[in-house]
C-alpha positions as CSV (number, residue, x, y, z in Angstrom):
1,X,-26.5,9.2,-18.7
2,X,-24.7,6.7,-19.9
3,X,-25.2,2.9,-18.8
4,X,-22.1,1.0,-17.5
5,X,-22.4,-2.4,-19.1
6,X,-20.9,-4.1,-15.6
7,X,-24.0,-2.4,-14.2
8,X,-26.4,-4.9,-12.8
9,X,-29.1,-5.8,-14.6
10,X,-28.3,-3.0,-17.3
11,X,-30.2,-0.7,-15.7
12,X,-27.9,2.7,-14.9
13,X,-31.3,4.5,-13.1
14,X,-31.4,2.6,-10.0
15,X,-27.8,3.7,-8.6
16,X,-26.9,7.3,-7.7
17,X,-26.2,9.6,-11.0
18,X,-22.7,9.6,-10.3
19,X,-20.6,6.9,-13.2
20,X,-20.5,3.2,-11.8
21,X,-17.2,2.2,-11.4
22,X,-15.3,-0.2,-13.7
23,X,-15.3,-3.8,-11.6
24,X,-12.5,-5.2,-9.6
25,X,-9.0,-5.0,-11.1
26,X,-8.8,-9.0,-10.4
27,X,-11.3,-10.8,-12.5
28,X,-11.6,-13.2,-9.8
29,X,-12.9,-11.2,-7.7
30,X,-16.1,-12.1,-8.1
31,X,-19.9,-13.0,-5.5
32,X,-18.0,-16.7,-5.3
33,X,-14.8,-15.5,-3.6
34,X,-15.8,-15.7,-0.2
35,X,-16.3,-18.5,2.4
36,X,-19.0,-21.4,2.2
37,X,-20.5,-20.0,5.4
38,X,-21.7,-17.1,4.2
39,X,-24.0,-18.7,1.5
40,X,-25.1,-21.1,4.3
41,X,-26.6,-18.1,6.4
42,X,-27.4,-16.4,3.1
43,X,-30.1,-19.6,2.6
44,X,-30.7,-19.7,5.9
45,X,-32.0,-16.3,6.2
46,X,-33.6,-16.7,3.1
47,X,-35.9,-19.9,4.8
48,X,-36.3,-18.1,7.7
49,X,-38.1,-14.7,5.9
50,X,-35.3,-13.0,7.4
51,X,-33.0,-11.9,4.4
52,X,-34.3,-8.5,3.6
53,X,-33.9,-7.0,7.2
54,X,-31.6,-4.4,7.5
55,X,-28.5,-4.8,9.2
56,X,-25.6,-2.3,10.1
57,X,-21.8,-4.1,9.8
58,X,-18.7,-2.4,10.7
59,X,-15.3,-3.4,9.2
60,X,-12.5,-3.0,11.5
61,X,-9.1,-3.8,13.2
62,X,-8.1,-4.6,16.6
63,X,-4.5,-4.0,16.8
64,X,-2.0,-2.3,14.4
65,X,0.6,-3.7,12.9
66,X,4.2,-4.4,13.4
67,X,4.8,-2.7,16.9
68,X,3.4,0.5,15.7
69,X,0.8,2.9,16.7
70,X,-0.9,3.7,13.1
71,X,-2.2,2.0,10.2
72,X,-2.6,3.5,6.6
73,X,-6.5,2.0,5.5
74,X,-6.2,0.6,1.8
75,X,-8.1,-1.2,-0.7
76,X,-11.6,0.9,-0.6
77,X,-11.3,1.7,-4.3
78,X,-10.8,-2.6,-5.2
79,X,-14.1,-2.5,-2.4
80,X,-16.4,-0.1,-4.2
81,X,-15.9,-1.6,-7.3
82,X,-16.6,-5.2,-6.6
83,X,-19.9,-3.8,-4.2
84,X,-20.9,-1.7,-7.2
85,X,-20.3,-4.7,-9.9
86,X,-21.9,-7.3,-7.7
87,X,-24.1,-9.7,-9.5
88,X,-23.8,-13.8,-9.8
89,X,-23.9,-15.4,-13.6
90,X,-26.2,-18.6,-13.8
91,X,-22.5,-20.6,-13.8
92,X,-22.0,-19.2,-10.3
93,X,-25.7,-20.0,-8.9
94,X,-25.5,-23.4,-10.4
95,X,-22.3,-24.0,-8.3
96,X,-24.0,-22.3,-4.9
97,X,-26.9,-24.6,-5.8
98,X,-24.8,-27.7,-5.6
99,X,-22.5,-26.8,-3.4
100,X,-24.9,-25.9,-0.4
101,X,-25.0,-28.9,2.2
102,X,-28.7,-30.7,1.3
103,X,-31.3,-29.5,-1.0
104,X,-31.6,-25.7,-2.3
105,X,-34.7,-24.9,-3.2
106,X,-35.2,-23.3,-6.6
107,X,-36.6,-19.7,-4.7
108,X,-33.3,-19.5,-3.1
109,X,-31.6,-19.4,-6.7
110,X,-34.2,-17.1,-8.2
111,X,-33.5,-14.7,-5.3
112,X,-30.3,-14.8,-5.8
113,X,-30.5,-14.3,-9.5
114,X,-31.7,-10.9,-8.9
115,X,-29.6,-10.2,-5.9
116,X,-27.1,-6.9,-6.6
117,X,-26.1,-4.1,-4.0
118,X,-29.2,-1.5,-5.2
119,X,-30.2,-1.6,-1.5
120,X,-26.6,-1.4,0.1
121,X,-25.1,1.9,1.3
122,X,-21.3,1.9,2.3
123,X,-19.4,4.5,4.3
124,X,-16.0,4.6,4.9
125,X,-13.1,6.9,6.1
126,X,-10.9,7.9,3.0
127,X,-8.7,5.8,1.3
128,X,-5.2,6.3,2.2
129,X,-5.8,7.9,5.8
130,X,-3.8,7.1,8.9
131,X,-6.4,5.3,11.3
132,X,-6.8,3.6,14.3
133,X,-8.1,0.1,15.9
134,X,-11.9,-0.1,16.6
135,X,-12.9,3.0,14.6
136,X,-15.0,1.4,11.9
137,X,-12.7,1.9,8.3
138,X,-16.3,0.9,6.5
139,X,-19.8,0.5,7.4
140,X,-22.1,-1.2,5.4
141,X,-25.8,-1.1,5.8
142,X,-28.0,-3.1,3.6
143,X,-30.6,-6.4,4.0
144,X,-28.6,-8.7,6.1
145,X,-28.5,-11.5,3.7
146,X,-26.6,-9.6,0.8
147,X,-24.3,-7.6,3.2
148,X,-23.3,-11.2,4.6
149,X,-22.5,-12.6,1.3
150,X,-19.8,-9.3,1.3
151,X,-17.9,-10.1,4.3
152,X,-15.3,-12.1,3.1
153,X,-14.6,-10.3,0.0
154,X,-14.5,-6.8,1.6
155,X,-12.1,-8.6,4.1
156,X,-10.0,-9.8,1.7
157,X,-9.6,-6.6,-0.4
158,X,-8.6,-4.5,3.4
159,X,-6.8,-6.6,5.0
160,X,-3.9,-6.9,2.5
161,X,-3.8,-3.7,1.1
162,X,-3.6,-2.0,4.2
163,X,-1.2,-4.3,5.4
164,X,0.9,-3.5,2.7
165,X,0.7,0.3,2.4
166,X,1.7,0.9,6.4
167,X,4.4,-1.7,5.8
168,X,5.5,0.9,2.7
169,X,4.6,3.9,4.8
170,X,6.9,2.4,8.1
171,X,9.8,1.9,5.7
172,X,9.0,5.6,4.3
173,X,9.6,6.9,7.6
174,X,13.1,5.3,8.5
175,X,14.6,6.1,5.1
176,X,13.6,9.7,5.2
177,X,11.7,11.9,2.9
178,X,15.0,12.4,0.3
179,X,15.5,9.1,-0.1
180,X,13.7,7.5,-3.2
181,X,12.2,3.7,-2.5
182,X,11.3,1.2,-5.1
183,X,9.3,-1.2,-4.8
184,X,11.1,-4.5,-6.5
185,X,8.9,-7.4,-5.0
186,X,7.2,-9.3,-7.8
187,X,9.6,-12.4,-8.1
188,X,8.8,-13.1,-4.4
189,X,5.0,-12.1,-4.0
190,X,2.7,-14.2,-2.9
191,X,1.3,-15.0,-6.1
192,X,0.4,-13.0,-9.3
193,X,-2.0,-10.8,-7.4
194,X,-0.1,-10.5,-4.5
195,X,2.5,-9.1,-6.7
196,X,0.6,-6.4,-8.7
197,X,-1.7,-5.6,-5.1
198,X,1.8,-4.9,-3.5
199,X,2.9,-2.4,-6.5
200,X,-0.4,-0.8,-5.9
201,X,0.0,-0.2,-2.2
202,X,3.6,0.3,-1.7
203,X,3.0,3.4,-4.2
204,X,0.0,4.1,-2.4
205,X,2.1,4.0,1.1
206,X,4.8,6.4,-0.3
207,X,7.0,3.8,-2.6
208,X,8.3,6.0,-5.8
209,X,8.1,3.5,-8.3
210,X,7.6,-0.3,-8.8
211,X,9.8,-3.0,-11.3
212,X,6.2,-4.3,-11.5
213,X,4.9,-3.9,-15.3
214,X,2.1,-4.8,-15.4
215,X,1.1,-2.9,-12.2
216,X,2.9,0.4,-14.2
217,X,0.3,-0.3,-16.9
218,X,-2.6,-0.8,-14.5
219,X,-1.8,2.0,-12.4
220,X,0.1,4.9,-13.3
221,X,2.8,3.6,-11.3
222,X,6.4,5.1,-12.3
223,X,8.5,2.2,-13.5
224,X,12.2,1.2,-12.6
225,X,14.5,-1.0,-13.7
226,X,18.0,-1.6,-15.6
227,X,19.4,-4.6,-15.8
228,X,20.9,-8.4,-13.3
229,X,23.7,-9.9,-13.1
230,X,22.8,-12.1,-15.7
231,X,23.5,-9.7,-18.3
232,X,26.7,-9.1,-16.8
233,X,28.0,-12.7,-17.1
234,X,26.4,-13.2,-19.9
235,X,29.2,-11.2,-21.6
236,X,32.6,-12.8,-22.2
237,X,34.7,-10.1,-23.8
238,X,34.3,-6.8,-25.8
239,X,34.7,-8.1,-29.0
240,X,31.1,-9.5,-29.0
241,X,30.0,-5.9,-29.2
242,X,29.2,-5.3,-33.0
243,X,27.6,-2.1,-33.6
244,X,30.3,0.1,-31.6
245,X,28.8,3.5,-32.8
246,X,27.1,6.1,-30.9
247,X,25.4,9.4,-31.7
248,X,25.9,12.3,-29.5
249,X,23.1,12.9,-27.3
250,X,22.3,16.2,-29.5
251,X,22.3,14.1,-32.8
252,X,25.5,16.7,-34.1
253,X,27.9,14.1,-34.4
254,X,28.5,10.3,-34.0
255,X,31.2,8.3,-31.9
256,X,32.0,5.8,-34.5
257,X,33.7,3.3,-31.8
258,X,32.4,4.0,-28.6
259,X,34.1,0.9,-27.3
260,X,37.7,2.2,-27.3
261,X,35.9,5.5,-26.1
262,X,35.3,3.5,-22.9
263,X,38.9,2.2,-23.0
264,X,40.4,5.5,-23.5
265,X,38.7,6.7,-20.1
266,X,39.5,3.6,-18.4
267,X,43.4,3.8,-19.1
268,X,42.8,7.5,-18.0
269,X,41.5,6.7,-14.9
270,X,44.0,3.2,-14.1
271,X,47.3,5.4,-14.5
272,X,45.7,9.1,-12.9
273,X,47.6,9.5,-9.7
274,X,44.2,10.1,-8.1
275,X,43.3,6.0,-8.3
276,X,46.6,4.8,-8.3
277,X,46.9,1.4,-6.0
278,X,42.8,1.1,-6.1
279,X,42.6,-1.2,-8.4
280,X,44.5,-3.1,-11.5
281,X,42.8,-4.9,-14.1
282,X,39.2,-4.3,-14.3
283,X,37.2,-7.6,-15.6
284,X,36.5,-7.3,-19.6
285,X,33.3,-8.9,-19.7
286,X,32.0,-7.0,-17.1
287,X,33.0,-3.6,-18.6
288,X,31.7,-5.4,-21.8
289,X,28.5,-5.7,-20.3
290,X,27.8,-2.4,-19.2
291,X,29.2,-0.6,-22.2
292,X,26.6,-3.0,-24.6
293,X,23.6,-1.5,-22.2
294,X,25.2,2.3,-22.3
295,X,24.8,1.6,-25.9
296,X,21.1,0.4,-25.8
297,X,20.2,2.8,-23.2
298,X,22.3,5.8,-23.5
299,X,19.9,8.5,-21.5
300,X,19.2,6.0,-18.5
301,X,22.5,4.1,-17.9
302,X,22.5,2.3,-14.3
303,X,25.1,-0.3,-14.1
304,X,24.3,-3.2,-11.3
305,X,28.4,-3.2,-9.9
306,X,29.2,-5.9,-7.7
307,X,28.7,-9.3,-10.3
308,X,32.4,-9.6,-9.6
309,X,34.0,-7.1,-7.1
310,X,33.0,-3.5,-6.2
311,X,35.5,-1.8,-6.1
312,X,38.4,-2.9,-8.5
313,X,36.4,-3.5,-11.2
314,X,32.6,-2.6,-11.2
315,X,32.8,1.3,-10.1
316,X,36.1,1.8,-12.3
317,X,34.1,0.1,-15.2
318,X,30.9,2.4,-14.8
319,X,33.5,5.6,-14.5
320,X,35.0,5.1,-17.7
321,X,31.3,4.2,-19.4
322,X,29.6,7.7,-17.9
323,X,32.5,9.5,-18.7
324,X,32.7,8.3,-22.3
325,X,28.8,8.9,-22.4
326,X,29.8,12.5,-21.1
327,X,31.8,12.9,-23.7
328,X,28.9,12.8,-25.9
329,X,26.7,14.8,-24.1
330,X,24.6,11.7,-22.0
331,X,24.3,11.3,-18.2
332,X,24.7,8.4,-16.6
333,X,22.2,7.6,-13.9
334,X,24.3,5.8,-11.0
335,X,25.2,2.5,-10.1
336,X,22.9,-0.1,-8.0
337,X,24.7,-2.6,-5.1
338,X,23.0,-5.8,-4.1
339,X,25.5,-7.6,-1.9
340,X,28.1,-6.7,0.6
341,X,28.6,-3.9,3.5
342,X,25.9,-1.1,1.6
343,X,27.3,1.5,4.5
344,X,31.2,0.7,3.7
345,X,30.5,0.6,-0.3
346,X,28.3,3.1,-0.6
347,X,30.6,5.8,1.1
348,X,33.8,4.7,-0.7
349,X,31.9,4.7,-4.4
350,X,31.0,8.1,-3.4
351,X,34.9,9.3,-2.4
352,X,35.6,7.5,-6.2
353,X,32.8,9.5,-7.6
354,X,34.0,13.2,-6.3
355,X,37.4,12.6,-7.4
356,X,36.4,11.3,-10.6
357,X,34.8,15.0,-10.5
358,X,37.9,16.7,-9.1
359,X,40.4,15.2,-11.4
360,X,38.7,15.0,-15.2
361,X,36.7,18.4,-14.1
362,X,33.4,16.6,-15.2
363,X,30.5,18.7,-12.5
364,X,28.2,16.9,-10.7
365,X,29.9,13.6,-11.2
366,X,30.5,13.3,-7.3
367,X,27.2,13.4,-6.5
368,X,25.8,10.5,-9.4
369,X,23.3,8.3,-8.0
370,X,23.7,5.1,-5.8
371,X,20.9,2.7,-5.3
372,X,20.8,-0.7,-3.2
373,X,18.9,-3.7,-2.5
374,X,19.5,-7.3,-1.1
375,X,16.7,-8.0,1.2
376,X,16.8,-4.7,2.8
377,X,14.1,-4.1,5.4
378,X,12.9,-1.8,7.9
379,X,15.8,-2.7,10.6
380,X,18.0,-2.7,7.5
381,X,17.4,0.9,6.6
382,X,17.9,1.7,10.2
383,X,21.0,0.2,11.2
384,X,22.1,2.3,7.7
385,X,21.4,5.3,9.0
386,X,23.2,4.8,12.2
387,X,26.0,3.4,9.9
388,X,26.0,6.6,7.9
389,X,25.8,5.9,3.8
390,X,25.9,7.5,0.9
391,X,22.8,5.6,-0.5
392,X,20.3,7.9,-2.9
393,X,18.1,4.8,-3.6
394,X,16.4,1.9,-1.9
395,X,15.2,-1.2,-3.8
396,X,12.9,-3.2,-1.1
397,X,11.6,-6.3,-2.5
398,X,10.8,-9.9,-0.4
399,X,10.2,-7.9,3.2
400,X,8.0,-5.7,1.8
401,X,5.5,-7.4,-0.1
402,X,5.3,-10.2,2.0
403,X,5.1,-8.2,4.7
404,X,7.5,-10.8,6.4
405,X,7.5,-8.8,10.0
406,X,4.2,-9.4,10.3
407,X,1.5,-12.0,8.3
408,X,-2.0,-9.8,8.4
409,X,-3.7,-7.2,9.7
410,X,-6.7,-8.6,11.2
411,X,-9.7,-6.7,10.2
412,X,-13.4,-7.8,11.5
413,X,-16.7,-7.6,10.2
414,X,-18.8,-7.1,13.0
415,X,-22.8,-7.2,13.1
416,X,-23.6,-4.0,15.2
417,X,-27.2,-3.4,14.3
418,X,-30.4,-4.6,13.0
419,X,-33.3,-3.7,12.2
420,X,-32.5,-0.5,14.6
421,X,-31.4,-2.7,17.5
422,X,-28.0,-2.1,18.6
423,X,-26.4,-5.8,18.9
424,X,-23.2,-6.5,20.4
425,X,-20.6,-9.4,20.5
426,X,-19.3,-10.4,23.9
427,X,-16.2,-12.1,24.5
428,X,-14.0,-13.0,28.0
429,X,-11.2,-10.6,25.9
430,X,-12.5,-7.5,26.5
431,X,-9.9,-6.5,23.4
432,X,-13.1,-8.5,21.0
433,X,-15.7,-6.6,22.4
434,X,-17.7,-5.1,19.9
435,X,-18.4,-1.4,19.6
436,X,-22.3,-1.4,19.0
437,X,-25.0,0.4,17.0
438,X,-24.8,2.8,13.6
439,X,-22.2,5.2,14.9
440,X,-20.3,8.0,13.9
441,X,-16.4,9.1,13.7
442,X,-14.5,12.3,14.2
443,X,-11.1,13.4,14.1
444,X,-10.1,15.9,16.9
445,X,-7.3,17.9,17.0
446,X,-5.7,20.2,19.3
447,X,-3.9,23.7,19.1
448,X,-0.9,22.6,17.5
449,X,-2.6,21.1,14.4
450,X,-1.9,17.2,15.3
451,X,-4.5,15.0,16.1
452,X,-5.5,14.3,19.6
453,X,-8.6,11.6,19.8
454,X,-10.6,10.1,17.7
455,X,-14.6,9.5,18.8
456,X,-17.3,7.4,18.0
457,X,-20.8,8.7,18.8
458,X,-24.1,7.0,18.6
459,X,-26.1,8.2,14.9
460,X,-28.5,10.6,16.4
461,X,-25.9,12.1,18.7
462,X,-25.0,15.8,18.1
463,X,-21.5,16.1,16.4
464,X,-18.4,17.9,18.3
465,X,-18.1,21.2,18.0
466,X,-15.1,23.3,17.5
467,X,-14.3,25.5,20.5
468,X,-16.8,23.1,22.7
469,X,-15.8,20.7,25.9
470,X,-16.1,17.2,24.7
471,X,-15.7,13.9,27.2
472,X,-13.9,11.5,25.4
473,X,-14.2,7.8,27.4
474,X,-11.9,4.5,26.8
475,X,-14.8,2.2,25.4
476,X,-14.1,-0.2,28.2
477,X,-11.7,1.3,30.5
478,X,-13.8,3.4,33.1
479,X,-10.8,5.4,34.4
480,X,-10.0,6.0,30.8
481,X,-11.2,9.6,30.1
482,X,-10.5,13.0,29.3
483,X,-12.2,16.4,28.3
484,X,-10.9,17.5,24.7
485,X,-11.6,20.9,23.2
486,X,-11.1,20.9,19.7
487,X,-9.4,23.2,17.3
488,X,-10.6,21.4,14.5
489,X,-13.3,18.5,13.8
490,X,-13.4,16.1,10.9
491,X,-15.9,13.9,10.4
492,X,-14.4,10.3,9.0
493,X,-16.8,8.2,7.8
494,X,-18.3,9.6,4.3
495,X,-20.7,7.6,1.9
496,X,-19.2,6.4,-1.4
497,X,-21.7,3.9,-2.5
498,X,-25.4,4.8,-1.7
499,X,-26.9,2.3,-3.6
500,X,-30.2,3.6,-5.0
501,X,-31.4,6.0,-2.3
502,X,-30.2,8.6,-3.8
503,X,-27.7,10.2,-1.6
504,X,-24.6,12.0,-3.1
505,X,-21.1,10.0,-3.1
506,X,-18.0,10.8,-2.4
507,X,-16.0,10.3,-5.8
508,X,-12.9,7.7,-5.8
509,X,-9.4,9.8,-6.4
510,X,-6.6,8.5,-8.8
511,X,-4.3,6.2,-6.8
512,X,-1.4,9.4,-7.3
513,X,-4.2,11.8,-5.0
514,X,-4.5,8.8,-2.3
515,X,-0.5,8.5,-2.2
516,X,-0.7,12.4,-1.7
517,X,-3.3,12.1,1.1
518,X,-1.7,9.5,2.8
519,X,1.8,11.3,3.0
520,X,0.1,14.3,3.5
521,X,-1.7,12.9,6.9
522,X,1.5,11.0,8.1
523,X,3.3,14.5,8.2
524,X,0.3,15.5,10.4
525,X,0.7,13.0,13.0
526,X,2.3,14.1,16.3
527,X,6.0,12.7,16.0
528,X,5.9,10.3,19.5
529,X,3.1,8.6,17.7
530,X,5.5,7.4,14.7
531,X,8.7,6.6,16.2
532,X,9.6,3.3,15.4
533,X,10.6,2.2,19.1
534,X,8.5,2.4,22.0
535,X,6.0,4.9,19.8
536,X,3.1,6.7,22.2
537,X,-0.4,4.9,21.6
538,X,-2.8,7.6,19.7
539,X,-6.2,7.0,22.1
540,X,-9.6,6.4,20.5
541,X,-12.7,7.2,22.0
542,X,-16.8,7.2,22.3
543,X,-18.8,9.4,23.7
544,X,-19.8,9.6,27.2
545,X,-23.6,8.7,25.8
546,X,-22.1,5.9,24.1
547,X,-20.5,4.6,26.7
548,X,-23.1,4.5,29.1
549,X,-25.2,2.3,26.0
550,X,-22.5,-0.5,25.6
551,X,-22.6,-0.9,29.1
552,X,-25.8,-1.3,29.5
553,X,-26.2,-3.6,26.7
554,X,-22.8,-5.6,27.8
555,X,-25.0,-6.2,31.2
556,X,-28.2,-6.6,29.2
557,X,-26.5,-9.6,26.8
558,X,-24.3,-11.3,29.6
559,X,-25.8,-14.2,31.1
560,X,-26.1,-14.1,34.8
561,X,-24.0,-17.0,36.5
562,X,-25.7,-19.2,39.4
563,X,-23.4,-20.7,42.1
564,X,-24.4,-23.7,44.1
């Protein structure tokens, strides 16, 4: 087998025989891209003889995001490839060594010097699956001093990216499964990895394509774009268009001078009875503009129309480019809006469009594509639809990378176990109550193929059964329960990195197969459970075992008030 040369040490034999992945897509993510605190208990553990013993951390989230009832978990495939890659360079220890508070004894830097994630296992539910708050999205198990030093990172690379791809899948939903979305957010991303990370997800949430380069080239992801209005005004008449000629799309013949082509068709269309009293002179630059990028780009030819006004100039001078690009064979793609009433303008370039159709007999001209942007958002794709449009496409840029509506998710990493004793974090908000001990999740669903309840179990617990009377108990809420007798049972929480004990791993899927999973399980969901208003909370669960243990170790743990 092949050894990975981002393998630690070198030495392929002491992970699983599966291939190591590559490491993180962002160089900088790297063992120093966490907080300060985490080496300071690293050290501390170290001192105290305690770094080797094994604790149990789950990853999870409290409340999901932006009103909803769901969450689309992201970012596993960025996880296993840092946790698999993970090994400090002597630059890195040197800095740890002087930035711990004190002195740092040399045995601390030797131990981390041979510190990688050989003794780590990580489980998680699959990437691009709809989940829930509490149920753990990973669980980590490893010597308590390593897994610590993963926190932040693993954090980091969750959060975000699942952040992201529900923000994607919520704008999915509102615009409707014909409807195609591109993701055009770089310019206003949070930075340069904020920018391609968004790409990533918002494809990986059910986006069609990205204006993101470098995250096409990365990522498979299909690329858009034509051109601004830059390029529109960046024309002043149609003489600066030199090389007028055109071959016909089948290379038979050549249009010598395209550009009266495009005037022909534009006369045509100014004095048809059809347009008459729409609109007089069109502007010259503009048509200028878009007949110099019909020319560059006659098989993909999408003209931005409202640089100067919609309807008297910009659709007239896209009419008379397609149809002279018709004329050769070629067909335009549509037109993009970014300003104005998108309902109003969308549904009156469509009437121009079908009686282009009807009066020069060109078929399938009525129904050319329209496309629009300016800071749409959820709410704006909404109040469309209510509106009525004739929109095809949606460009969503600075509301959906940022994820304006809401800032982050707000996953946890939560010490639930060590050394096989169940721990568990208290708090006077019941809501940050840990969940604790090595557990395990299902996925129950009832006769009509949605999912009903998802359950956490203690390890050792036996695991639902199809056909079989299960109680499922609010984790804190005693009058919380209800029997469940599932149709089906899926286990969530699967291994994919088992360090070197030898367990088989689940492989990581191409970023298109997670974008299929994840639409695939939002179509599974029970409808009340998506709507965007008021939407019906999906209820998670333990065991009535389980339930009996965090209460008894919730007593156990609590301190016992005195009054005087």
């Amino acid at each position: 087998m092949e050894v990975n040369a981002n393998c630690p040490n070198g030495d392929r034999s002491r992970f699983d025989s599966a291939r190591i992945p590559d490491g993180p897509t962002n160089p900088m993510v790297t063992p120093l891209l966490t907080d300060l605190y985490q080496f300071t208990m690293a050290y501390a553990y170290w001192k105290a003889g305690k770094h080797q013993e094994r604790a149990v951390f789950d990853l999870y989230f409290r409340k999901n995001p932006f009103g909803g009832e769901y969450t689309i978990f992201a970012g596993l495939d960025e996880c296993i490839r840092f946790v698999a890659n993970f090994k400090f360079s002597e630059d890195e220890i040197a800095f740890v060594r002087q930035s711990l508070p004190g002195s740092c004894e040399d045995g601390f830097c030797n131990y981390l010097r041979g510190l990688d994630c050989s003794e780590v296992e990580l489980y998680a539910i699959a990437e691009g699956s709809v989940v829930f708050p509490k149920v753990p999205l990973l669980r980590i198990e490893g010597p308590i001093a390593v897994v610590q030093l993963l926190e932040t990172p693993l954090l980091n690379l969750v959060n975000y990216a699942s952040l992201v791809a529900t923000n994607a899948a919520r704008h999915r939903f509102v615009a409707g499964k014909s409807k195609i979305l591109l993701e055009f957010g770089l310019r206003r991303a949070q930075g340069p990895d904020g920018g391609v990370g968004a790409s990533k997800y918002s494809y990986l949430g059910g986006f069609d394509a990205t204006s993101n380069v470098a995250a096409g080239r990365l990522f498979g992801i299909p690329l858009r774009g034509t051109h601004s209005h830059a390029f529109v005004s960046s024309y002043m008449s149609l003489d600066e268009i030199v090389d007028k000629s055109l071959p016909s799309s089948d290379g038979s013949s050549s249009c010598e001078d395209f550009v009266s082509l495009v005037q022909t068709w534009l006369n045509k269309i100014q004095w048809s009875s059809a347009f008459r009293g729409i609109f007089g002179e069109t502007n010259q630059s503009e048509l200028a503009a878009f007949t110099s990028y019909a020319l560059a780009f006659p098989n993909n030819f999408l003209a931005l129309v409202d640089t100067y006004d919609v309807m008297r100039s910009g659709i007239p001078n896209f009419c008379a480019v397609a149809l002279a690009l018709n004329d050769l064979g070629y067909k335009a793609m549509g037109i993009r809006l970014d300003s104005g009433d998108l309902a109003y303008l969308s549904g009156e370039a469509r009437k121009f469009f079908r009686a282009i159709e009807k009066e020069f007999g060109v078929p399938g001209f009525g129904k050319m594509s329209i496309t629009a942007s300016n800071d749409l958002n959820e709410e704006t794709l909404d109040a469309l639809n209510k509106q009525g449009h004739e929109v095809d496409a949606f460009g969503v840029g600075t509301n959906l990378v940022t994820c304006f509506a809401q800032a982050a998710l707000g996953c946890v990493f939560k010490l639930v176990e060590i050394n096989n004793q169940p721990r568990i974090k208290l708090s006077e908000d019941v809501s940050k109550v840990s969940i604790p001990c090595k557990k395990r999740s299902y996925r129950l669903y009832g006769k009509e193929g949605y999912p009903l309840v998802d359950i956490m179990t203690g390890e050792n617990e036996p695991s639902p059964k199809v056909g079989e009377r299960i109680l499922c108990r609010h984790p804190f809420n005693e009058s919380k329960r209800a029997y469940v007798v599932p149709q089906k049972v899926e286990e969530l929480l699967k291994c994919y990195w088992p360090g070197s004990l030898g367990k088989a791993r689940e492989e990581l899927p191409p970023l298109k197969d997670i974008r299929d999973r994840c639409i695939k399980q939002l179509e599974q969901m029970r409808p009340d459970h998506m709507r965007r208003l008021n939407p019906t909370p999906y209820k998670v669960s333990v065991s009535a075992k389980l339930y009996d243990f965090i209460h008894f170790l919730w007593l156990n743990e609590a301190p016992v008030g005195e009054l005087q």
